[in-house]
C-alpha positions in Angstrom: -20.7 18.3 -48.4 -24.0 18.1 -49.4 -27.4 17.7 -48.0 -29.5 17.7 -44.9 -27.8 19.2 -41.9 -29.8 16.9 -39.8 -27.5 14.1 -40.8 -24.5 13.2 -38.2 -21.1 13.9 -40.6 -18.0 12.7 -39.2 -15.6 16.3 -39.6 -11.8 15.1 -39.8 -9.3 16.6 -37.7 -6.9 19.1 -39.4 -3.2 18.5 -38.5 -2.3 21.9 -38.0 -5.0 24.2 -36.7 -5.2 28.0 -37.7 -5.1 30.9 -35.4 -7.7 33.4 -35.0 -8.2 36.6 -33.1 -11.3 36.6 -31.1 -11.6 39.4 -28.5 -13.6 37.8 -25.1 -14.8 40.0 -22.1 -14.3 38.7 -18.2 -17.4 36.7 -18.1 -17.2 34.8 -20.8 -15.3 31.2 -20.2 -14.5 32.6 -16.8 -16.7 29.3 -15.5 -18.8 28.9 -18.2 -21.4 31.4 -16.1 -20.8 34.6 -14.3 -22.1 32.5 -10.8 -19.5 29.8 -11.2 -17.0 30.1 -8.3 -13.4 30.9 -9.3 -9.9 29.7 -7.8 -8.0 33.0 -6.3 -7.1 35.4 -8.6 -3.4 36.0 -9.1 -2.1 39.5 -10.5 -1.0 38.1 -14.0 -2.3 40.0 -16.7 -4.9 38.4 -19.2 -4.0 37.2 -22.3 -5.8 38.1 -25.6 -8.2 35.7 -27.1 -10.5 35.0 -30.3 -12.6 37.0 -32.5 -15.5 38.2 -31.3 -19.2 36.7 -32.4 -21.5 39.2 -33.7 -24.6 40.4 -32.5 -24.1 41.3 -28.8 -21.5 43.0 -27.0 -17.5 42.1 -27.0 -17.9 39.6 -24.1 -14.5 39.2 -22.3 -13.6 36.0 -22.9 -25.8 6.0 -12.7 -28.1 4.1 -12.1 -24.8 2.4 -10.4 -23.2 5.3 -8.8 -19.8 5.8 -9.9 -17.4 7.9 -8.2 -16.3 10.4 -10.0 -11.9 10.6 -9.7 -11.0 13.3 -7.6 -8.4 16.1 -9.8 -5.6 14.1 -8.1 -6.8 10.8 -8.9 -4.6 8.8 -11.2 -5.9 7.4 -14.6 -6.6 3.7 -14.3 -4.7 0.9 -15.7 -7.3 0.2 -18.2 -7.3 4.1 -19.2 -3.8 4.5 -19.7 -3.6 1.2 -21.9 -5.8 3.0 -24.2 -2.6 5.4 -25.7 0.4 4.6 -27.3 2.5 3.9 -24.3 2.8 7.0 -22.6 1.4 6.9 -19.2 1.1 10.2 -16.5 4.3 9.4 -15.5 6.6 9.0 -18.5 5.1 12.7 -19.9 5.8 14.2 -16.2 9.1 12.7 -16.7 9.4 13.7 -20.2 8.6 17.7 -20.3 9.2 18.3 -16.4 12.1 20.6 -16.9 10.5 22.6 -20.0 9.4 26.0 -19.5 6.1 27.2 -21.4 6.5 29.4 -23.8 3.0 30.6 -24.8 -0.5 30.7 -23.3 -3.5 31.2 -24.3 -6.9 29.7 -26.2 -5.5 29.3 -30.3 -2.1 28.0 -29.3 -0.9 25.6 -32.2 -2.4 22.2 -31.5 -5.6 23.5 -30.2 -8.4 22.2 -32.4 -10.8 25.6 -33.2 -11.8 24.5 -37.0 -12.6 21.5 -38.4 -11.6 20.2 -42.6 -14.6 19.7 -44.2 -18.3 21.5 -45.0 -19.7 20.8 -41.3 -20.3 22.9 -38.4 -19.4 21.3 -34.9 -22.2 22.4 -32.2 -19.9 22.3 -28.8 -21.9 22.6 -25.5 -20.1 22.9 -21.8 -21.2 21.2 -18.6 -18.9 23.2 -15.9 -20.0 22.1 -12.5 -19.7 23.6 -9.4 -22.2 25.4 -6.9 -23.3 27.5 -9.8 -22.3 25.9 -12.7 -24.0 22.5 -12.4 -27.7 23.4 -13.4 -28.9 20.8 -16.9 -30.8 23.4 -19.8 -33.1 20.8 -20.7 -35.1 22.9 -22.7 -31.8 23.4 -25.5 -30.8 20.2 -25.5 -34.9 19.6 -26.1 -34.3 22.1 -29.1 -31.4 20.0 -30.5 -33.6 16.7 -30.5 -36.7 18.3 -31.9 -34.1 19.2 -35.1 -32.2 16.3 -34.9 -29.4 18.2 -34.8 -26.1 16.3 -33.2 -23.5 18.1 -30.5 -20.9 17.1 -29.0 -20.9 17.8 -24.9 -17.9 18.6 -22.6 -19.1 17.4 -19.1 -17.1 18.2 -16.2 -16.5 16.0 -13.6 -18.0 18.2 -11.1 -21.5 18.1 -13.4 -21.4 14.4 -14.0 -20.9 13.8 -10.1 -24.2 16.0 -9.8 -26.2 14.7 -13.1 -25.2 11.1 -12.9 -28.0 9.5 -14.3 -28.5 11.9 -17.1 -24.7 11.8 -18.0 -25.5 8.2 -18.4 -28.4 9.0 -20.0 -26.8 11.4 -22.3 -23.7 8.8 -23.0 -26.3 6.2 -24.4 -28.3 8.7 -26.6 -26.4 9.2 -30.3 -27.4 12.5 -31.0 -25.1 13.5 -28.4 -21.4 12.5 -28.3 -19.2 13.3 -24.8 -16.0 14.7 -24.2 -14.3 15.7 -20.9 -14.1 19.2 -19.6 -11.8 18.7 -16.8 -12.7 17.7 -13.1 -11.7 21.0 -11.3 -12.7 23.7 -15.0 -9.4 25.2 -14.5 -7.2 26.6 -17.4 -4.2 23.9 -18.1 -0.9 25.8 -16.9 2.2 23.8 -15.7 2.7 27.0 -13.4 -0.6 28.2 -12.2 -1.3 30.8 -15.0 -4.5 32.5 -14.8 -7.6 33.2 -17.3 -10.4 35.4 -16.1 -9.4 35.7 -12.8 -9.2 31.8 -12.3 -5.7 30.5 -11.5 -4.7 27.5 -13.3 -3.0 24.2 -12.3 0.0 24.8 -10.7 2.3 22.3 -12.3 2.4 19.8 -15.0 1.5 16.7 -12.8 -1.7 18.9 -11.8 -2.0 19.9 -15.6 -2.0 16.0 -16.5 -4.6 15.3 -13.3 -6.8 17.4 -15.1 -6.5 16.2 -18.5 -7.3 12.3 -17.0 -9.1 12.6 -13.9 -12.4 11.8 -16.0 -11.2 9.1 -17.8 -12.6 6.1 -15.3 -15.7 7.1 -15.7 -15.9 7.8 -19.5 -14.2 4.3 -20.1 -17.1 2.7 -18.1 -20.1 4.7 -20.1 -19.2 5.4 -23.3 -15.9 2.8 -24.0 -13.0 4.5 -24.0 -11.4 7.6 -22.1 -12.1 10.9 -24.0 -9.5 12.0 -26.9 -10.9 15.1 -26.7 -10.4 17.4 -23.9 -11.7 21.4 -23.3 -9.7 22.7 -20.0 -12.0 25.1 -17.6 -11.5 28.8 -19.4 -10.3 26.8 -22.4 -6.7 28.1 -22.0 -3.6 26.5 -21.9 0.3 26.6 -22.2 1.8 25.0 -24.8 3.6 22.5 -22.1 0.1 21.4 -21.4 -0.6 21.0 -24.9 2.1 19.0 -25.7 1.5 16.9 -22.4 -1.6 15.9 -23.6 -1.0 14.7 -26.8 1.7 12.5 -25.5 -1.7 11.0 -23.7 -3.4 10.5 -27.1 -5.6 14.2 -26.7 -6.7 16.8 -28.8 -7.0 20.1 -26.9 -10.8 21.7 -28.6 -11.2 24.9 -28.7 -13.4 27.1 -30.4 -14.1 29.3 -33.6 -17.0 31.1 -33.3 -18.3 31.9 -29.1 -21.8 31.3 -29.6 -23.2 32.9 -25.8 -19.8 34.1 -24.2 -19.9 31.9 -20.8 -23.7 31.9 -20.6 -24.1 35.5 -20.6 -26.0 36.3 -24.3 -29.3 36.9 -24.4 -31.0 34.7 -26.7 -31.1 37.2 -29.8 -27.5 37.7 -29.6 -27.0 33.7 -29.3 -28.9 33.9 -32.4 -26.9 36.0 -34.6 -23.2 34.7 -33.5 -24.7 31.2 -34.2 -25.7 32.0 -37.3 -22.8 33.4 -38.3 -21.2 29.9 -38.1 -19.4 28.7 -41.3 -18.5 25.6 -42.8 -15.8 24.2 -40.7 -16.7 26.0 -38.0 -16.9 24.8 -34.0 -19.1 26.7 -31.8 -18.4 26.8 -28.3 -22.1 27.5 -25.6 -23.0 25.9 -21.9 -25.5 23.8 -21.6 -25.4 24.2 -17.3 -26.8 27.7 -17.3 -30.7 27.2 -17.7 -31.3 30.5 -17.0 -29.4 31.7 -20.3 -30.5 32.8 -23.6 -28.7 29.6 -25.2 -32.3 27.5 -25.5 -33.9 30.6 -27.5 -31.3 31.5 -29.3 -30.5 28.1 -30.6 -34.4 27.9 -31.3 -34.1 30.7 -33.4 -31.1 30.3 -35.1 -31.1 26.3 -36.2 -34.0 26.5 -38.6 -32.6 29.6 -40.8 -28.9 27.3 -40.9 -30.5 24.1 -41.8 -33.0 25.7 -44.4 -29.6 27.1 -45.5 -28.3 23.5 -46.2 -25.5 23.9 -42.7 -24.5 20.7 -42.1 -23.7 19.7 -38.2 -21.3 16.8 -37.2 -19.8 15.5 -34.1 -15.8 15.4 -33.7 -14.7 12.0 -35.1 
């Protein structure tokens, strides 16, 4: 793919993601900032993860108010008519009895890479008490450069940043995706991530895949296809449960500020050590962070360098 980075590619899914090895520390993910406030803990021991960015240390991984769906909520009519059939019911019906075998963030049918020359710039909205702050100043950055991203909001964020959400949903540099309502890992039997216990069953797993969909089908359309869970983790059960629901589960390639806590120079350096095909996973809730100056210094070197960026398609 050729030429200048500043044009919006669309990067084709690959039907069979690969599997990387990236080694995360306790912060990072853990609620996309060290404030965020996590579920209790319970004693299961914590996965491993993907490979580590360089350039800091090994981080462990409206106007019309609209009511945001609480995590029990059920998808609308409208929202479910969007997919090929399958509604929260049929897919509790159809994988209730199976047992997940694997967990964690690369699990086949995660999306980490993209086909294609184009980096993917991925930015999280968490929510909660601590996790519910707006970095204007790097999603400033991204405009001045007219570079695009796509941004996971959380329902928690959106019910907090309404008006920019809507704001956000109407401005074409930016596509949206949905980061959950409650940012917990997907687990059909409360798995944990980082200290953070996951959803304790699959209906509670497929809550939290759709309990953003009413209000992403009245701003931008159409419920979001694309889905990152709180922590990014999931069990393959959850996985498969939402792509009966017409999902992708995104993850991530390269951790560009390890859940908010990189100082801008290392921000710097594990963004631009993105590669073609790459998807780059920061927070864009944690003004406080080194994200703004790190993407400020890193987004001129990769678009003199001829790095493409592109929104999921």
């Amino acid at each position: 793919m050729q030429g200048s980075g500043r044009e919006v590619w669309e990067a084709r899914l690959p039907e069979m993601t690969r599997r990387t090895a990236v080694v995360l520390g306790v912060l990072a993910l853990a609620g996309c900032s060290p404030l965020s406030d996590p579920a209790p803990a319970d004693p299961s021991p914590s996965p491993s993860a993907p490979r580590p960015t360089s350039g800091g240390p090994t981080p462990t991984p409206t106007s019309t108010p609209v009511a945001v769906p609480a995590p029990t909520t059920a998808a609308t009519s409208a929202a479910e008519s969007q997919f090929a059939g399958a509604t929260q019911a049929s897919v509790i019906e159809a994988l209730d009895d199976r047992a997940p075998q694997q967990w964690g963030l690369n699990l086949p049918g995660h999306l980490v890479r993209v086909d294609g020359e184009a980096v993917v710039l991925t930015l999280d909205a968490c929510g909660g008490p601590n996790g519910s702050g707006v970095d204007v100043a790097l999603l400033d950055v991204l405009r001045q450069l007219d570079v695009p991203a796509m941004l996971f909001l959380n329902a928690r964020w959106i019910d907090v940043n309404r008006s920019l959400a809507e704001d956000l949903a109407a401005e074409p540099l930016f596509a949206l995706a949905s980061h959950g309502s409650r940012h917990l890992p997907l687990s059909v039997s409360g798995q944990s991530a980082y200290g953070i216990r996951g959803t304790a069953s699959l209906a509670e797993a497929v809550d939290e895949i759709v309990a953003a969909d009413a209000w992403f089908l009245e701003h931008t359309g159409a419920p979001s296809v694309l889905m990152r869970p709180g922590t990014a983790f999931t069990d393959d059960v959850a996985v498969e449960a939402a792509r009966m629901l017409g999902r992708s589960i995104v993850g991530f390639s390269v951790n560009g500020d390890a859940g908010a806590t990189f100082s801008a120079d290392q921000v710097a350096a594990a963004l631009g050590s993105a590669a073609p095909g790459d998807i780059v996973i920061a927070h864009m809730n944690q003004p406080g962070g080194g994200a703004a100056e790190g993407f400020r210094q890193a987004l001129p070197v990769l678009l003199d360098r001829g790095v493409a960026f592109a929104h999921l398609s």
